[in-house]
Phi, psi and omega in degrees: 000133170237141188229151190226125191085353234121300174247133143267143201247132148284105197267145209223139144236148182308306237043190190296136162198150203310135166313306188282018176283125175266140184214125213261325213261350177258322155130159169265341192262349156299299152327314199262303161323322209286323205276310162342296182288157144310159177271130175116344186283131155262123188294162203272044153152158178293119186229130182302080170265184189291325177265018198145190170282165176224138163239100194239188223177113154288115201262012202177149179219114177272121171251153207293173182237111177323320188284323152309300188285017189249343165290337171283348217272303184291333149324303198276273149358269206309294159333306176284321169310317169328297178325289192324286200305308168314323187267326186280353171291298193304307195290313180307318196300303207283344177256351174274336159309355184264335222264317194286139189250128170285160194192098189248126180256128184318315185288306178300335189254323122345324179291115231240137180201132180318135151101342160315149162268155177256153186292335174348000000 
């Protein structure tokens, strides 16, 4: 058992995790070392996590596999254009709806006509 300050430290592993993962609870200037170092590196400082300080160590460095990602790539493509095309869709709806004056005419709206909802 080793202790510092006191407390005792505890070495904790992770397993692998993506560079492009944001994890709120490690922290970005952990992230942004972690990504940085070689395997086998210790990252240059003590970083504030929620149970304590971290002292972390690239213990492995996974690099992506091209040929996978060149099968996903169109999938991946469509899918954001779909996102894209959907929100610039939403955004036009939402400004002819800001922009637009409603005007209700009574008589027309008096009028009973098939296929209307009743107020019922």
């Amino acid at each position: 058992m080793v202790k510092l300050g006191g407390q005792q430290v505890v070495a904790q592993e992770t397993g692998a995790i993506p560079v492009s993962t944001s994890i709120t609870a490690l922290g970005t200037d952990l992230m942004r070392d972690a990504a940085a170092a070689k395997a086998g590196d210790v990252l240059p400082q003590a970083y504030p996590v929620p149970s304590g300080i971290a002292i972390a160590t690239v213990k492995e460095r996974n690099h992506p596999d091209e040929s996978k990602f060149a099968q996903e790539r169109e999938g991946v493509l469509r899918s954001l254009q779909s996102t894209k095309a959907n929100a610039v869709k939403q955004a036009w709806i939402k400004g002819l709806r800001d922009e637009a004056k409603v005007i209700e005419n009574p008589e027309l709206l008096a009028t009973e006509r098939p296929g209307a909802p009743s107020p019922d």
